[in-house]
LOKOL-300467 format. One line per 5 residues: number of its first residue (from 1); their letters; for each residue z, x, y of C-alpha. Coordinates in pm, 1 decimal. Layout:
N
NUM) A) Z/X/Y  ...;
***
This chain:
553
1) XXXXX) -16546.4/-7555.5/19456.4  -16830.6/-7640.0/19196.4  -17010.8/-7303.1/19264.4  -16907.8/-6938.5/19248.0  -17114.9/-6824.6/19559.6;
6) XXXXX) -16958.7/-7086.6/19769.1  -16707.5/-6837.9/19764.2  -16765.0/-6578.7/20106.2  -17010.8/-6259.0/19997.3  -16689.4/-6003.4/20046.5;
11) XXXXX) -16471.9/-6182.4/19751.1  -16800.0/-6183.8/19574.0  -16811.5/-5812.1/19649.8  -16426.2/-5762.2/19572.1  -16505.8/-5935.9/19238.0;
16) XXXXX) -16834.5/-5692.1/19153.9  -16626.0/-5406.1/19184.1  -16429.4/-5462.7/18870.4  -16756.1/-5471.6/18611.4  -16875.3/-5198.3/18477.5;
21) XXXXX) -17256.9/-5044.0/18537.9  -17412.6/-5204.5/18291.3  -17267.9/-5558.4/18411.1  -17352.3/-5524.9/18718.1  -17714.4/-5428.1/18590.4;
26) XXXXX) -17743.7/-5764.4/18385.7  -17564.5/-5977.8/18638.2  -17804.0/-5856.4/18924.8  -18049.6/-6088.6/18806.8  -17900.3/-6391.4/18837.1;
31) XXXXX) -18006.0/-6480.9/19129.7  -18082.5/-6360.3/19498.2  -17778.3/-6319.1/19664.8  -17604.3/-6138.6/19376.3  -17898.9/-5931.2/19370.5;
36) XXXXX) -17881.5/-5845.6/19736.2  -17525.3/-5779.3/19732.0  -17505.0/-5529.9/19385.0  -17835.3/-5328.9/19609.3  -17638.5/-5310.6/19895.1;
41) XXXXX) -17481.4/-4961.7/20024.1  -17149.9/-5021.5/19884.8  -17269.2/-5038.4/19529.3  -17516.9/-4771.5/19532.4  -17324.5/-4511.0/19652.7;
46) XXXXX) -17146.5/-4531.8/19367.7  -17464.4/-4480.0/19136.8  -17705.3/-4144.1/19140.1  -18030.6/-4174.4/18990.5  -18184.7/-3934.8/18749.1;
51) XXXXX) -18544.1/-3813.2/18785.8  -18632.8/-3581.2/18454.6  -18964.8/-3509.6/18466.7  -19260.0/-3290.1/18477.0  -19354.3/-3466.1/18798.9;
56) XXXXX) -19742.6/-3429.0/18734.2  -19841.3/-3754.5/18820.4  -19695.9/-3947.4/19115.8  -19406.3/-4202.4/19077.6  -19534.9/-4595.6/19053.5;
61) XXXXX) -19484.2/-4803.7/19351.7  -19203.4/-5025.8/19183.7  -18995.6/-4677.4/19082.3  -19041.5/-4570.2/19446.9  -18920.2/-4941.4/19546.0;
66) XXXXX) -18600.6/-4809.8/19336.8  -18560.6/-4488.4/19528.4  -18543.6/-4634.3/19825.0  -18219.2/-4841.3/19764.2  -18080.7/-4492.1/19609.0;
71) XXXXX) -17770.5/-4264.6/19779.6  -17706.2/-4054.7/19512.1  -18023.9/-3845.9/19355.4  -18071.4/-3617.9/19099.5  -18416.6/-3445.7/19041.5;
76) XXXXX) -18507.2/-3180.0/18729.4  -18847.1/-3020.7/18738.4  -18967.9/-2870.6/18416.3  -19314.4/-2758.7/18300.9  -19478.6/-2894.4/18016.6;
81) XXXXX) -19504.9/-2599.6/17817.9  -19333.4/-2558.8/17493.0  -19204.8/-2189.8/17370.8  -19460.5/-2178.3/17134.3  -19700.8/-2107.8/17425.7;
86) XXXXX) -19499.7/-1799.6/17471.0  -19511.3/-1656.1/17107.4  -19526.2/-1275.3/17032.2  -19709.0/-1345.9/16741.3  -19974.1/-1500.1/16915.0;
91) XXXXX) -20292.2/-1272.3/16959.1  -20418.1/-1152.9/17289.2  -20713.6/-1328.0/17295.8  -20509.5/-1630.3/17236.8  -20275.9/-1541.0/17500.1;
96) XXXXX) -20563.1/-1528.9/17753.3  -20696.5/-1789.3/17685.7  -20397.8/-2040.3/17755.4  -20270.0/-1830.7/18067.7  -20614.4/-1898.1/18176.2;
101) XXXXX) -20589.8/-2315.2/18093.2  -20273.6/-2324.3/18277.3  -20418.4/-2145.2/18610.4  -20656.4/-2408.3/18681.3  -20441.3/-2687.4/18531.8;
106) XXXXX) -20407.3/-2855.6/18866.3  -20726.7/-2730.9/19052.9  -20821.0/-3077.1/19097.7  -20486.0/-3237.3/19149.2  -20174.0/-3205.8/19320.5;
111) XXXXX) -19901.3/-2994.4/19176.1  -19574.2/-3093.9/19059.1  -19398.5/-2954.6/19362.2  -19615.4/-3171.8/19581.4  -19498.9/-3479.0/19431.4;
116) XXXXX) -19170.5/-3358.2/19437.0  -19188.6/-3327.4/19813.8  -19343.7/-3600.1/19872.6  -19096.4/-3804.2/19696.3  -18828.6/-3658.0/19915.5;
121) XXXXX) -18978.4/-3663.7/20239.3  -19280.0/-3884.8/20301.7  -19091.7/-4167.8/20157.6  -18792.4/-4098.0/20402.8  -18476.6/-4143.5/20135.8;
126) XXXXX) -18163.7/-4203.9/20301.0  -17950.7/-3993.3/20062.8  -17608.8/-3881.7/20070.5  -17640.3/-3623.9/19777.1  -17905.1/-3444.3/19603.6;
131) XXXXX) -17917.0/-3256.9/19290.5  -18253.1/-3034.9/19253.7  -18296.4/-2793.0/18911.1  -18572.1/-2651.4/18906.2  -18702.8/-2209.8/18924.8;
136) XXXXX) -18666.5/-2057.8/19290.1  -18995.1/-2066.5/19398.0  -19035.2/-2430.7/19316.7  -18744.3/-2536.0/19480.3  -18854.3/-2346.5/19777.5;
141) XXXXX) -19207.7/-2507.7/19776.7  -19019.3/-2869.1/19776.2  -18778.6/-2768.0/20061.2  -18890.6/-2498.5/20302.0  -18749.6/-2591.7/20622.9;
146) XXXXX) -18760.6/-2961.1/20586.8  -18389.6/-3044.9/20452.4  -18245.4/-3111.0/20815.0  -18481.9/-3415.0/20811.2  -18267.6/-3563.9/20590.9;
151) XXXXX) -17981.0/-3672.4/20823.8  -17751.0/-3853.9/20638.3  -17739.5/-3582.9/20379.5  -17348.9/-3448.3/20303.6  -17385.4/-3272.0/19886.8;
156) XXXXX) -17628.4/-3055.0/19776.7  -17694.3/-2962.6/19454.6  -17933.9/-2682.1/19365.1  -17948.8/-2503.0/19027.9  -18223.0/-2207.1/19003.1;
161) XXXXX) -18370.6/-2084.5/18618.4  -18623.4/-1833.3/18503.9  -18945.6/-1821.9/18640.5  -19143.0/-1939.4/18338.6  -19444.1/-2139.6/18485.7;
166) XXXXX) -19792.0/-1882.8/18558.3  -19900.6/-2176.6/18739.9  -19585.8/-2226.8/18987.8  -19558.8/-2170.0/19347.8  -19611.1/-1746.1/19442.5;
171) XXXXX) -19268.7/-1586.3/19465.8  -19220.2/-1533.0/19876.7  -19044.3/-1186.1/19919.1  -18916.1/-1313.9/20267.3  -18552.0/-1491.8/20276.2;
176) XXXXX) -18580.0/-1862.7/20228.6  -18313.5/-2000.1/20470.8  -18160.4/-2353.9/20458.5  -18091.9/-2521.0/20724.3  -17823.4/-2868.1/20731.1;
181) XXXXX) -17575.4/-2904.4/21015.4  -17426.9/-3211.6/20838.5  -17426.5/-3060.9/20515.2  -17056.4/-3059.5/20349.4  -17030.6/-2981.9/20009.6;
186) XXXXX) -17297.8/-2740.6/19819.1  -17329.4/-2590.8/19533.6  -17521.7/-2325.6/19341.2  -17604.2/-2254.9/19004.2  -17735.6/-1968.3/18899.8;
191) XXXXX) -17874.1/-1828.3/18572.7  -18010.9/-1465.3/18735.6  -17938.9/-1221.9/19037.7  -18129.1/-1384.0/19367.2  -18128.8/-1185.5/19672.9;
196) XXXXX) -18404.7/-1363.1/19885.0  -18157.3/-1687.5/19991.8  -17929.9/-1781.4/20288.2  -17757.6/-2064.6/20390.5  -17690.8/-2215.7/20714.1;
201) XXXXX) -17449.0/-2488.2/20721.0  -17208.9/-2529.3/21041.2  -16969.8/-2808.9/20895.6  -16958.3/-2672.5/20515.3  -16614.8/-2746.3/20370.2;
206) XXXXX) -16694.3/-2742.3/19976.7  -16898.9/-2444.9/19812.9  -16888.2/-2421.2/19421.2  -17086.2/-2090.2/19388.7  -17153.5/-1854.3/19093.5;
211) XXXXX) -17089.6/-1463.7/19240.7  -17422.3/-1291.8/19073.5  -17522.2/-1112.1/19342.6  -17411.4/-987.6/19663.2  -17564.7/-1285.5/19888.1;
216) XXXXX) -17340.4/-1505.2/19724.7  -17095.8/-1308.1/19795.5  -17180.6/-1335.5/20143.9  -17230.4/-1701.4/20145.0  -16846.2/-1678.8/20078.6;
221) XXXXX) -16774.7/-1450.5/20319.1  -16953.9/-1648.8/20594.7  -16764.1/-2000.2/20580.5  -16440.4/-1802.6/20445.2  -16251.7/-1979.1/20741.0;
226) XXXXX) -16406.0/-2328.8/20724.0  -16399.0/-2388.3/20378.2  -16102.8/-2669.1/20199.6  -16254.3/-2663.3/19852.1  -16450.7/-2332.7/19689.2;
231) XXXXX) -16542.7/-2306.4/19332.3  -16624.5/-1979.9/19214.4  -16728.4/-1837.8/18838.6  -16693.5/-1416.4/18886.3  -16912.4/-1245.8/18628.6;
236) XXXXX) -16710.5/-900.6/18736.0  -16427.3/-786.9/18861.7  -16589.2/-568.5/19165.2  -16653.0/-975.9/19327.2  -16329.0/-1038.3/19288.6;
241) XXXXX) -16165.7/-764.5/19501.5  -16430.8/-847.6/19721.3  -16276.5/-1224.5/19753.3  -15951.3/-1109.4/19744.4  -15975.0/-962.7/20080.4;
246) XXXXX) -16096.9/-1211.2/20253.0  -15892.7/-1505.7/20419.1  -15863.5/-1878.3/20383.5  -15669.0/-2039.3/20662.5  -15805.7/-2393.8/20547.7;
251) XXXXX) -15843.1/-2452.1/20148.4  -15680.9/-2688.3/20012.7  -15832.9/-2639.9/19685.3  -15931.7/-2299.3/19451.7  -16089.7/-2282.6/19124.2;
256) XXXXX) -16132.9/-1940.8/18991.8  -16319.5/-1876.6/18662.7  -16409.4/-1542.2/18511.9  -16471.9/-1458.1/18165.3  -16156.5/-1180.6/18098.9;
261) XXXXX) -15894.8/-1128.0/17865.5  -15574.7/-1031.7/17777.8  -15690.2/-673.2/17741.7  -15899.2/-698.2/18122.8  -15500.5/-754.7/18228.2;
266) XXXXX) -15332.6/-445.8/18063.5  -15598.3/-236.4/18140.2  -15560.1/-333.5/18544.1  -15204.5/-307.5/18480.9  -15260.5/37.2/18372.4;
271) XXXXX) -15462.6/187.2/18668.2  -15416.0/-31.7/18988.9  -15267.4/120.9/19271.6  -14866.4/-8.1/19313.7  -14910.6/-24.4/19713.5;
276) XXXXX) -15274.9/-115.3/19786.8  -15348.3/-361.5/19533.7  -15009.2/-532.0/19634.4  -15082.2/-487.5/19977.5  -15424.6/-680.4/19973.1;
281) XXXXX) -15312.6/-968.7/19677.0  -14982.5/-985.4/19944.7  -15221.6/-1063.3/20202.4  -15451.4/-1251.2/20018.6  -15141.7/-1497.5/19951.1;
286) XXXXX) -15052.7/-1523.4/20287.2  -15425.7/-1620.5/20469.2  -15448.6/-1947.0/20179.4  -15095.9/-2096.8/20324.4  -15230.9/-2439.0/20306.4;
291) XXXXX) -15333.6/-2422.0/19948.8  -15270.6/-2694.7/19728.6  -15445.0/-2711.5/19400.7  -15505.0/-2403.8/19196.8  -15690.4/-2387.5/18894.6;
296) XXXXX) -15745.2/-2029.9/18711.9  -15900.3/-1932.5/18424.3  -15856.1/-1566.2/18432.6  -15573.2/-1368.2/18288.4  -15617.4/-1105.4/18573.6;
301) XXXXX) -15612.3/-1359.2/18894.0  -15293.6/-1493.8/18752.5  -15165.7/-1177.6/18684.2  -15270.7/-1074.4/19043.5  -15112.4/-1398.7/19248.0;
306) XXXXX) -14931.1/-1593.6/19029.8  -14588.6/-1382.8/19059.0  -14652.7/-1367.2/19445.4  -14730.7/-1781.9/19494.5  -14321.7/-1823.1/19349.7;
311) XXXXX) -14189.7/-1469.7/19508.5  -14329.4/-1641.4/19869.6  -14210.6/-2004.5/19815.8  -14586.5/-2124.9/19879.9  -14642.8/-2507.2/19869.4;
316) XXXXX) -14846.0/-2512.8/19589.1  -14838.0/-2899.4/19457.9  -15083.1/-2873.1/19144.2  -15145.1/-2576.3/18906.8  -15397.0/-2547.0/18601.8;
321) XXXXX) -15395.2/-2261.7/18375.3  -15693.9/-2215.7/18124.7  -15770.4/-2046.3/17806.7  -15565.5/-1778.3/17890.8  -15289.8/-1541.2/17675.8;
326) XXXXX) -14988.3/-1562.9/17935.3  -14636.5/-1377.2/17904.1  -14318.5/-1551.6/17907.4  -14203.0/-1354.7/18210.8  -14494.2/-1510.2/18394.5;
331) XXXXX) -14472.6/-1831.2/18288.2  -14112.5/-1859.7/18390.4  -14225.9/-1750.5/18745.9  -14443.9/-2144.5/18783.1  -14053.8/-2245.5/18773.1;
336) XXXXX) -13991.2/-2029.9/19114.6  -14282.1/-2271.6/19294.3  -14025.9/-2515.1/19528.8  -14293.5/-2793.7/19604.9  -14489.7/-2781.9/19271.3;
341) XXXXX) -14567.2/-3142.4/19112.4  -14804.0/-3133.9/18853.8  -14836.1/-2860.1/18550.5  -15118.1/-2820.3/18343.4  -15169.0/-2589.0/18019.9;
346) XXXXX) -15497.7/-2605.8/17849.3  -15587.3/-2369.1/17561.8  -15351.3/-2085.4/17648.5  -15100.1/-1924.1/17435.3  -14746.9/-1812.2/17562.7;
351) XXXXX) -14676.0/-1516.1/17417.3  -14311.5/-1513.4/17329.0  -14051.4/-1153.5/17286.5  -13942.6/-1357.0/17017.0  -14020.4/-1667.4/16722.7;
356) XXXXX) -13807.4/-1889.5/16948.4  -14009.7/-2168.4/17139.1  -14101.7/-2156.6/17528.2  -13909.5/-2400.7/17762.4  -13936.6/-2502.6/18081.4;
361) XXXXX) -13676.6/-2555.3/18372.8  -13873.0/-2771.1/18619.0  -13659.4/-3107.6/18687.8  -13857.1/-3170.9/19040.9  -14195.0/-3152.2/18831.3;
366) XXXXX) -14383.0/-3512.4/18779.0  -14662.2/-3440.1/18584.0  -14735.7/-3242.7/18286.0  -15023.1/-3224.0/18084.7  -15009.7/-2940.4/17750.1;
371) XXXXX) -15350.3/-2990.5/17559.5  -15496.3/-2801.7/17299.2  -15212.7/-2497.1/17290.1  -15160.4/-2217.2/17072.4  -14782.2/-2285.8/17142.3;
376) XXXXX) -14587.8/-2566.4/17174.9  -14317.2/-2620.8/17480.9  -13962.2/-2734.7/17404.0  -13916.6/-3103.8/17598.5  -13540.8/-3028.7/17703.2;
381) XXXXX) -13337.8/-3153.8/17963.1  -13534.8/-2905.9/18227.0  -13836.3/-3169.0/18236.0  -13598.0/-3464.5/18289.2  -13802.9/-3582.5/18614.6;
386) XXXXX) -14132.1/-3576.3/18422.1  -14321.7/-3921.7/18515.7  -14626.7/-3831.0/18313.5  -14684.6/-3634.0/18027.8  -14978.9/-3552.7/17810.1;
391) XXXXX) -14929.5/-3380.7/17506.9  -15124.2/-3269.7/17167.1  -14982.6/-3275.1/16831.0  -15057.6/-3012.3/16642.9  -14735.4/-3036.5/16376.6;
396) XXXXX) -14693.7/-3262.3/16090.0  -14341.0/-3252.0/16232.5  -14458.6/-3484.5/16545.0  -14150.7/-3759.4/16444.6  -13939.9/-3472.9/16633.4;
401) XXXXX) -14144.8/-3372.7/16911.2  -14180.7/-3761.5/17021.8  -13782.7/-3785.7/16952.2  -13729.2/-3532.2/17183.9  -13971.2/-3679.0/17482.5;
406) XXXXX) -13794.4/-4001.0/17436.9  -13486.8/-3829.2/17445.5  -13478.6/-3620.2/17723.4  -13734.6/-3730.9/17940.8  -13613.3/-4076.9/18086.3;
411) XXXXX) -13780.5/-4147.0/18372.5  -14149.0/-4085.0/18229.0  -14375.7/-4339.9/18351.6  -14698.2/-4260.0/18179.7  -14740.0/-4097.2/17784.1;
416) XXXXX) -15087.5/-3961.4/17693.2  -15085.9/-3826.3/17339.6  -15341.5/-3658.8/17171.9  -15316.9/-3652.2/16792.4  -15472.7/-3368.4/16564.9;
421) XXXXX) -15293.0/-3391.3/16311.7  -15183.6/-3750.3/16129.9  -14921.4/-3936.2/16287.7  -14573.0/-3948.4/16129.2  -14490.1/-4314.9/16006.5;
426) XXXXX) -14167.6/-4293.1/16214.9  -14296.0/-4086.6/16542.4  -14258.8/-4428.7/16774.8  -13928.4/-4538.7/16628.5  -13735.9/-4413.6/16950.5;
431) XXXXX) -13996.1/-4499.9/17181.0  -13785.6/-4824.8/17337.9  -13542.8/-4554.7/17489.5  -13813.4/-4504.0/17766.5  -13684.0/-4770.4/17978.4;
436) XXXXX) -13951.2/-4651.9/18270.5  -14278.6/-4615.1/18054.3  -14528.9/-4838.0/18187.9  -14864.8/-4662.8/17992.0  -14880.9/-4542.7/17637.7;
441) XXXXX) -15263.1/-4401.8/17539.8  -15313.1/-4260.9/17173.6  -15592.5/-4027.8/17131.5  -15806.8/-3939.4/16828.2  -15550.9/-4097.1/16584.2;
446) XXXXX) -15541.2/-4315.3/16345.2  -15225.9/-4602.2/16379.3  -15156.2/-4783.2/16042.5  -14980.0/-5083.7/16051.9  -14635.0/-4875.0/15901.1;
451) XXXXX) -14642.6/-4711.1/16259.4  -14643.4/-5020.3/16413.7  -14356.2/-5179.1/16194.1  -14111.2/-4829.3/16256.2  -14204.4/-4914.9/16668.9;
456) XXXXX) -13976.6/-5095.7/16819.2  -14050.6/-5366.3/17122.1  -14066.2/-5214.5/17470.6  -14099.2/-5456.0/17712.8  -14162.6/-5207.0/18009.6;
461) XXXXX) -14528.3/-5126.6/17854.2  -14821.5/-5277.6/18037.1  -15106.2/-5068.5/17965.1  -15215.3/-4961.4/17578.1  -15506.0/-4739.8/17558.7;
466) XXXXX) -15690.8/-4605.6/17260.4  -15934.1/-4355.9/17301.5  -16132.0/-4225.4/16991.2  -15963.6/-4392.9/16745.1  -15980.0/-4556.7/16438.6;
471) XXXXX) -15847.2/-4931.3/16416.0  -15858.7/-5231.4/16202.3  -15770.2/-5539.9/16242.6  -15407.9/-5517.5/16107.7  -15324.7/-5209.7/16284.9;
476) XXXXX) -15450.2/-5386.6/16619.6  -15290.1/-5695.9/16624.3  -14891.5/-5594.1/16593.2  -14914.4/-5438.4/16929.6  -14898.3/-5792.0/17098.4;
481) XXXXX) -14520.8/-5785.5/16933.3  -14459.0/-5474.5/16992.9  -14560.8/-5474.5/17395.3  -14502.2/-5848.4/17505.8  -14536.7/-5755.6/17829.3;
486) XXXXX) -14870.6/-5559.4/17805.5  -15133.6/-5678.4/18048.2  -15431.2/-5431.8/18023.1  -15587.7/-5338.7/17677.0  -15786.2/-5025.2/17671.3;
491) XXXXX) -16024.6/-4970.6/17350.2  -16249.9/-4628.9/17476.7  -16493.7/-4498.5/17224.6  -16254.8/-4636.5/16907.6  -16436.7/-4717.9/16608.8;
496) XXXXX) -16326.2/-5039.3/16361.6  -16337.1/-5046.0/15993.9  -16293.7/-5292.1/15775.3  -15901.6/-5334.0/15642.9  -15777.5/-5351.2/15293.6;
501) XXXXX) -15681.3/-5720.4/15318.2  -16064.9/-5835.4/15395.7  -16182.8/-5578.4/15137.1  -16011.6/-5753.4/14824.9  -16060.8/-6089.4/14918.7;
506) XXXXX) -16460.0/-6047.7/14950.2  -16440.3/-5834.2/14591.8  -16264.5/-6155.8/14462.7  -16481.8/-6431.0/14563.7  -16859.6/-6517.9/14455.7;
511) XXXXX) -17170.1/-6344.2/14513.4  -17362.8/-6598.8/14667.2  -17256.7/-6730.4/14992.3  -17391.4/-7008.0/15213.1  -17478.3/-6970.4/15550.6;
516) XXXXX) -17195.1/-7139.3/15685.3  -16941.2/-6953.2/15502.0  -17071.4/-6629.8/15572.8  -17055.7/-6694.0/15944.3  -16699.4/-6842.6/15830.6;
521) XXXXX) -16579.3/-6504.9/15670.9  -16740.6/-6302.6/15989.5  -16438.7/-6471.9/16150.7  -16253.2/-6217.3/15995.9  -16413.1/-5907.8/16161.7;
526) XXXXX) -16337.0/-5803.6/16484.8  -16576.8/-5779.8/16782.6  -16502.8/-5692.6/17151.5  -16531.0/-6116.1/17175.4  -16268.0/-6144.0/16883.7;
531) XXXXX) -16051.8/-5884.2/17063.6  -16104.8/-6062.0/17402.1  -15943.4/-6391.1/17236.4  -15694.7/-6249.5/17034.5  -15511.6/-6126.0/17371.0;
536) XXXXX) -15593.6/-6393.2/17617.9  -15313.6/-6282.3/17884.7  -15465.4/-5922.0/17844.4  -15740.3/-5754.4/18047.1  -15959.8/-5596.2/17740.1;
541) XXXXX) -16215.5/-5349.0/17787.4  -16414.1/-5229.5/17452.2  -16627.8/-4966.8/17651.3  -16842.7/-4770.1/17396.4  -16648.2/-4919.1/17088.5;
546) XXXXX) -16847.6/-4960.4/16744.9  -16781.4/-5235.1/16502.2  -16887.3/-5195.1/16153.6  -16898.2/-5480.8/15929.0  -16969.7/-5430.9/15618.2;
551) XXX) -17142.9/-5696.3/15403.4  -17225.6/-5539.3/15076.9  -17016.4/-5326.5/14858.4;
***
């Protein structure tokens, strides 16, 4: 074979899916047939287009040639008025005068919301999602009753702000009703109380909602029985007891945010009623029996459930807990959950009866991620099934927390670790005793080449990432010796300096350098081509990596 598209378009395709965006952008041009093949559905379903605009003058006929190869769209209307338009300080005369520029801005041309609509619908997209910001009257102009025209439409995406715009579409005191019997997954962001909206959508399965007002309430209350994923942000708790009575025979999934604390809890504690609130959360527990994921980020809602989940042996398989202050007593009770897999702790605090440390006593569990604690879990023998684990440092004393994890946790598979503090020398020293581990990422750390010469060589490693670090050249290279076995090399947002070794030799030789052995010497600095070479059995990605080179001192 003398030519790569001798090869059948669906290796081709096979092949594309490996590059990144912005090589499949350059490679595009090429020539036809990779063109034709990187603008086919496959590839741009995987891409969703951005529109931020003011949307006063209509799009150009090669952006609308664009659109029309786009899935995935994502529109923001915004006036063109700065805040100082709006300033108190102005006078009133002043005032006038500019509410009175604005009025007939567009008396002679169409509005914004007109080529917003006709973007949408005369040109006859075939999207699968769209995203539309924009105020509530402006989003109703573009709409109205036209969104079942767009038939291939599954995910939409509408987020409503102040009315700010004089000039804008009237507000409509009737209900503005939409209308999609494909539509699957919506979701609605909200920055104020709306009560003027309805939705009608016979195959919804995914809502992601923000309780403001009672119609979004309702919009809950209506596809209760339907929905498998629901999102919900409570600004009170009155929504809350409102959701807590109402069933969900088919989620799978439940994210619950509301902004409470510690105090919310004790004060609940303190007045609920011991055989009605049970009664309902009791209920509640049993109408979500096919529940799998639960994320919570509300002291109160774990307070409420969390006890009852264990106390009914519900199949719960993953749980998140966020920014929350959680007792002891209830975290022991995530133990009680028979089918639970995957364990996730992010900014809480365990609040201990006593200075000694939290554990855990979940051998069945296979994933467990502990980022950005107030308190640090002991890694005993009770994790000893742990396949993945991602933990943050917070201790000078990491050495022992890493001794531990390579201790007692032998069948771990995949190590994340996020660093913020500085790495003990001697942290990876026992890391060869993890006879299973396959992936080893370092986060927001900084490896010296001592950390590297304390680290033994694990041959089980195939996959090193760093992610927001900073490397040089010396600390880079041991980790071929280290891993001989590694066969993907991930370097994620990292940043490379210039190491001590380079540093003195430049100081030592002359000032004046000749073209040829300056580009001799820039040898010596590493670029994602340089890294590329130096592991030639390796796949190496550099994605969003910076390389400084310093030339003068």
């Amino acid at each position: 074979m003398q030519n790569i598209n001798e090869l059948p378009v669906e290796i081709l395709t096979r092949i594309f899916d490996f590059l990144s965006v912005s090589d499949r952008k350059q490679i595009s041009s090429v020539c036809t047939q990779w063109y034709n093949i990187l603008h086919c559905v496959r590839f741009q379903r995987q891409y969703r287009l951005v529109l931020d605009s003011t949307f006063e003058e209509e799009l150009s006929d090669l952006e609308k040639r664009i659109l029309r190869s786009c899935r995935n769209l994502s529109i923001t209307h915004w006036d063109d008025m700065d805040d100082d338009d709006y300033d108190d300080e102005d006078e009133e005369g002043d005032e006038h005068e500019k509410e009175m520029v604005i009025q007939f801005k567009y008396l002679f041309k169409p509005s914004p919301e007109h080529n917003v609509t006709d973007l949408l619908f005369e040109e006859k997209l075939e999207l699968e999602s769209l995203e539309l910001n924009s105020t509530f009257s402006s989003c109703r102009s573009i709409i109205e009753d036209r969104l079942s025209q767009m038939d291939q439409l599954r995910e939409l995406t509408i987020s409503f702000d102040q009315e700010r715009n004089p000039n804008g579409p009237a507000l409509d005191p009737s209900i503005w009703v939409i209308k999609h019997n494909c539509l699957q997954k919506l979701r609605i962001g909200l920055s104020y109380e709306i009560d003027a909206f309805r939705i009608e959508a016979p195959n919804l399965t995914c809502l992601d909602i923000q309780p403001k007002c009672r119609w979004s309430m309702e919009i809950v209350e209506t596809y209760c029985r339907q929905l498998q994923t629901l999102k919900l942000r409570f600004q009170n708790v009155e929504y809350m007891e409102s959701f807590l009575s109402l069933p969900f025979p088919s989620l799978r999934h439940l994210h619950v945010r509301m902004f409470d604390d510690k105090e919310t809890q004790v004060r609940y504690a303190r007045s609920r009623n011991p055989i009605s609130d049970v009664e309902k959360d009791e209920q509640f527990v049993r109408d979500i029996p096919r529940l799998k994921k639960l994320l919570l980020e509300s002291n109160l809602m774990f307070f409420r459930i969390g006890t009852l989940l264990a106390k009914s042996n519900h199949q719960l398989e993953e749980l998140t807990l966020e920014e929350q202050q959680i007792d002891y007593a209830q975290l022991k009770v995530v133990e009680s959950l028979p089918k639970l897999k995957s364990f996730t702790l992010f900014r809480c605090e365990v609040l201990m009866p006593s200075p000694v440390l939290p554990t855990l006593n979940m051998p069945h569990l296979d994933k467990l991620s502990l980022f950005y604690n107030e308190s640090s879990i002991v890694f005993n023998e009770g994790l000893a099934g742990l396949k993945s684990l991602k933990v943050s440092l917070w201790t000078e004393k990491n050495n022992k927390v890493l001794y531990k994890i390579c201790k007692n946790l032998p069948n771990l598979v995949d190590l994340e670790v996020l660093a913020n503090t500085k790495l003990v020398n001697t942290c990876l020293r026992h890391l060869h005793r993890l006879t299973n581990l396959r992936s080893l990422k370092l986060d927001n750390s900084e490896p010296n080449i001592l950390l590297w010469q304390h680290c033994p060589v694990v041959p089980s490693i195939n996959r090193v990432v760093f992610y927001n670090c900073t490397l040089t050249s010396d600390t880079l290279l041991p980790i071929a010796k280290n891993f001989p076995n590694m066969r993907e090399l991930f370097i994620d947002r990292c940043y490379f300096k210039r190491c001590v070794a380079d540093s003195k030799s430049d100081s030592d030789s002359d000032e004046e350098e000749s073209d040829s052995d300056r580009s001799k010497s820039d040898n010596k600095y590493l670029n994602a081509d340089r890294v590329r070479q130096l592991f030639p059995l390796c796949r190496v990605s550099c994605k969003e990596s910076n390389f400084y080179k310093h030339l003068y001192h």
